[in-house]
C-alpha positions in Angstrom: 0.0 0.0 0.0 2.8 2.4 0.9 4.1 1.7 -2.5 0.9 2.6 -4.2 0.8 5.7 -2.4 3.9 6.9 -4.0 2.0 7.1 -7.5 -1.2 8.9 -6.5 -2.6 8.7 -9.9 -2.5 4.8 -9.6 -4.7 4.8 -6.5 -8.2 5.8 -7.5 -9.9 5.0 -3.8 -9.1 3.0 -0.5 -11.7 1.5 1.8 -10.7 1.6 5.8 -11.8 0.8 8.8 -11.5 4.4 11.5 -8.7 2.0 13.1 -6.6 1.7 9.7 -7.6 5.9 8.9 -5.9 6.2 12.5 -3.0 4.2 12.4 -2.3 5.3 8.5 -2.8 8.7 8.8 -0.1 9.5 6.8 -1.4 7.5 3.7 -5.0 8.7 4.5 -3.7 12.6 3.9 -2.0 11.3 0.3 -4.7 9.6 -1.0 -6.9 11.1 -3.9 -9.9 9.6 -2.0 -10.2 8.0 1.5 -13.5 6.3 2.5 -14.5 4.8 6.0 -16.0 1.6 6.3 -17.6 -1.3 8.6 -14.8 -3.8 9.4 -17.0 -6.7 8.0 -17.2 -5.0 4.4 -13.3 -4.4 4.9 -12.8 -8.1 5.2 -15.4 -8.8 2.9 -13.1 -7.2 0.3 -9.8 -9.2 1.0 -9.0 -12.2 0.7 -5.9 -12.2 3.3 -6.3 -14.0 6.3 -5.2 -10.9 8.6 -6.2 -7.7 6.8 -4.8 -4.4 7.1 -8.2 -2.7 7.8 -8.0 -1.2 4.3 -8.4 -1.7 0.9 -7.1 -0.3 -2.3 -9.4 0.1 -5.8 -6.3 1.1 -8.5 -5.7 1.6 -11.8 -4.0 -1.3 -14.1 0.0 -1.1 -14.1 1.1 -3.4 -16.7 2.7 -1.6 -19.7 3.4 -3.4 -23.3 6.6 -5.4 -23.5 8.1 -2.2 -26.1 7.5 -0.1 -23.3 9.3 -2.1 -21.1 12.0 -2.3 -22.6 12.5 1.3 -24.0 14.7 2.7 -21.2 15.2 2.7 -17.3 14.1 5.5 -15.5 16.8 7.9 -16.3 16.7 7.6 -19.6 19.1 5.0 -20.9 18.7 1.7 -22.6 17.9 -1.3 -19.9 20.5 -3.2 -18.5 18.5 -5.8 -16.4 15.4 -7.3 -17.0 13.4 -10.2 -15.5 11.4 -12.5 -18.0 9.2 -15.1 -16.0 8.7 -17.6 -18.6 5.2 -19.8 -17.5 5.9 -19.2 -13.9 2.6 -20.2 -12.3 2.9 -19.7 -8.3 1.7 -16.2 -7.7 3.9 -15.9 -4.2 7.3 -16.7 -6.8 5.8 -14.2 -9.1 5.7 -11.8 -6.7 8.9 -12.5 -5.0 10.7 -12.0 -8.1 9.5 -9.2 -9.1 10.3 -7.7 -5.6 13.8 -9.2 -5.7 14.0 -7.6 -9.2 13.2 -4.1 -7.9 15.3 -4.6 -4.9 18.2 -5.5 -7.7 17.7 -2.4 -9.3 16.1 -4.2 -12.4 14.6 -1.8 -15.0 11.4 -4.2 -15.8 10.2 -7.5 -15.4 8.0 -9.5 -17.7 5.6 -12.4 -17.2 5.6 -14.6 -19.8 3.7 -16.9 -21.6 0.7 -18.8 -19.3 2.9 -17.2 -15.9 0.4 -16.0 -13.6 -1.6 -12.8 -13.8 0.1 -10.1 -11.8 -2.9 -8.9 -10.2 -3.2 -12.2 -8.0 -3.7 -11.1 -4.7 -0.9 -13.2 -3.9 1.1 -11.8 -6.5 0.5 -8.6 -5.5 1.2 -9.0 -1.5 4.1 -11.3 -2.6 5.8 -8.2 -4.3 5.1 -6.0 -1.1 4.7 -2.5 -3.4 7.3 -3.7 -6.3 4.6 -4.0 -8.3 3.9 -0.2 -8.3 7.9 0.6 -8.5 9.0 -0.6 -11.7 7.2 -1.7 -15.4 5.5 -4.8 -15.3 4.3 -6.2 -18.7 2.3 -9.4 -19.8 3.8 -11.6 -22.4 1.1 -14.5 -24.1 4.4 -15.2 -26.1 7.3 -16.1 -24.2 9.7 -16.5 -27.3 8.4 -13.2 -28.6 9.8 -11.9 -25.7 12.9 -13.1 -25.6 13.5 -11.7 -29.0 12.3 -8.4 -27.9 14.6 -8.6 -25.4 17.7 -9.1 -27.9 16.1 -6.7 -30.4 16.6 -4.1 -27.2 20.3 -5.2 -26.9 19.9 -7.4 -23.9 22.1 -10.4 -23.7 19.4 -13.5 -22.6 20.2 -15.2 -20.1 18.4 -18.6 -19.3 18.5 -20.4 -15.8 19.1 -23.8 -16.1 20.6 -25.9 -13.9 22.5 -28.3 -16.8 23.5 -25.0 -18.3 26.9 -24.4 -20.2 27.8 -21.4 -18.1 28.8 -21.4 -14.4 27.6 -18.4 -12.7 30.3 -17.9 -10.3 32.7 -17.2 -13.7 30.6 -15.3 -15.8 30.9 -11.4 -14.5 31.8 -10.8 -18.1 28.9 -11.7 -19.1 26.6 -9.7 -16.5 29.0 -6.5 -16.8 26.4 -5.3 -20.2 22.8 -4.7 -20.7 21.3 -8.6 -19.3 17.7 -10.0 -19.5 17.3 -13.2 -17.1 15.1 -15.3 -17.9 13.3 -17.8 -15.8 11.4 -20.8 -16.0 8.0 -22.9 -14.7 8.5 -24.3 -11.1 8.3 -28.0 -11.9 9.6 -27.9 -15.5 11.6 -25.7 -15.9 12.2 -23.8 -19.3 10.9 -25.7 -22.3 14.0 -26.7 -24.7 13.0 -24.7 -27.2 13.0 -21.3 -25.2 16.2 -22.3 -23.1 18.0 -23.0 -26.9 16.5 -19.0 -27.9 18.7 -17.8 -25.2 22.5 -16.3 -25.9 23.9 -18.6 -22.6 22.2 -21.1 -20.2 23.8 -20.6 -16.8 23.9 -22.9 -14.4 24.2 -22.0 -10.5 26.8 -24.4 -9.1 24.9 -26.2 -5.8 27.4 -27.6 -3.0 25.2 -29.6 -0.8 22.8 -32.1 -1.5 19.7 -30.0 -2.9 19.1 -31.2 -6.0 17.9 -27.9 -7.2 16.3 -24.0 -5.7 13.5 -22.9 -5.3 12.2 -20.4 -8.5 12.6 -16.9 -6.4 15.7 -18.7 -4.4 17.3 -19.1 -8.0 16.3 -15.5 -9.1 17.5 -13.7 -6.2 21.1 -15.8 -6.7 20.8 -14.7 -10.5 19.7 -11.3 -10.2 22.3 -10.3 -7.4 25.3 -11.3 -9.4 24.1 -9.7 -11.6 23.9 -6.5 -9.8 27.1 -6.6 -8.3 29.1 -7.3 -11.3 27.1 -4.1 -13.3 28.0 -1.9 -10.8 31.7 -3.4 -10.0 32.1 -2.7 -14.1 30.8 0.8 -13.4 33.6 2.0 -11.2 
């Protein structure tokens, strides 16, 4: 919610119990409209097992894929980008797209049948993300990865068989990047893993046979990170 805030013209009206106006004051004052209401109709309008005591009616966020990949917010061309290829658990939807904002990434797109990113569990999952940086819905996952290139991103496909070892490929993540991720159970399908440029693998030293999805993108997307801004200076 405090995210929403920041963008008043995404927030069209929030419901609130008098508790929630009292204890949010501050949000209550930046809202564009701020309605009381009965705790039951609160409730009634969430589906979280504990609500907040208020309740947010906003705009849509997601932008087309060009968009997102036009420039980051200063100006430039994008040097990381999430693609969530057929990722299907709302909570690692939202996760990775918070870990992408907390990365610095400049957008994130959802891929393919990935879920929608106005879940409700998406959208707590992402705890305001969602509101800080373009989201965009893909129905064609390999469309995107070419947009991706076409925007000068080098794709980058987790896979856990892939050619590339993470911990030796700063060279790689030192230029624009666009990560790409796949489905919880299967993984990327062959043909999408073989669109990327590399498939890098992230090198596991105890018994785990494999990450979880968000585990695996926060690895990914923090090396990432680090080596852009170690090449910076």
């Amino acid at each position: 919610m405090e995210g929403a805030l920041e963008v008043p013209d995404r927030v069209v009206e929030v419901f609130a119990t008098l508790e929630a106006t009292e204890r949010y004051a501050g949000l209550a004052e930046r809202a564009p409209r701020w309605t009381l209401a009965e705790p039951r109709a609160v409730e009634a309008l969430s589906d979280s097992v504990s609500p907040a005591g208020l309740v947010a009616v906003c705009r849509f966020l997601d932008v087309p894929v060009t968009d997102a990949l036009m420039a980051d917010p200063v100006g430039g061309s994008p040097r990381l980008v999430t693609i969530c290829a057929d990722v299907r658990d709302p909570g690692n939807a939202g996760t990775v797209i918070r870990t992408s904002d907390a990365m610095g990434a400049d957008a994130v797109i959802l891929a393919g049948s990935s879920v929608d990113p106005y879940n409700p569990k998406t959208v707590r999952a992402s705890a305001g993300s969602l509101f800080h940086l373009p989201v965009a819905v893909a129905p064609d996952a390999e469309a995107a990865v070419t947009a991706a290139r076409e925007a000068g991103l080098t794709v980058l496909a987790a896979d856990g068989d892939g050619e590339v070892d993470l911990a030796a490929a700063d060279d790689l993540f030192s230029g624009p990047v666009a990560w790409l991720f796949g489905n919880e159970a299967r993984g990327l399908a062959p043909e999408l893993a073989a669109a990327a440029d590399h498939r890098v693998r992230i090198q596991l030293h105890g018994r785990a046979e494999s990450l979880n999805l968000a585990t695996a993108a926060a690895v990914c997307l923090y090396a990432t990170a680090r080596a852009q801004r170690a090449s910076r200076g």
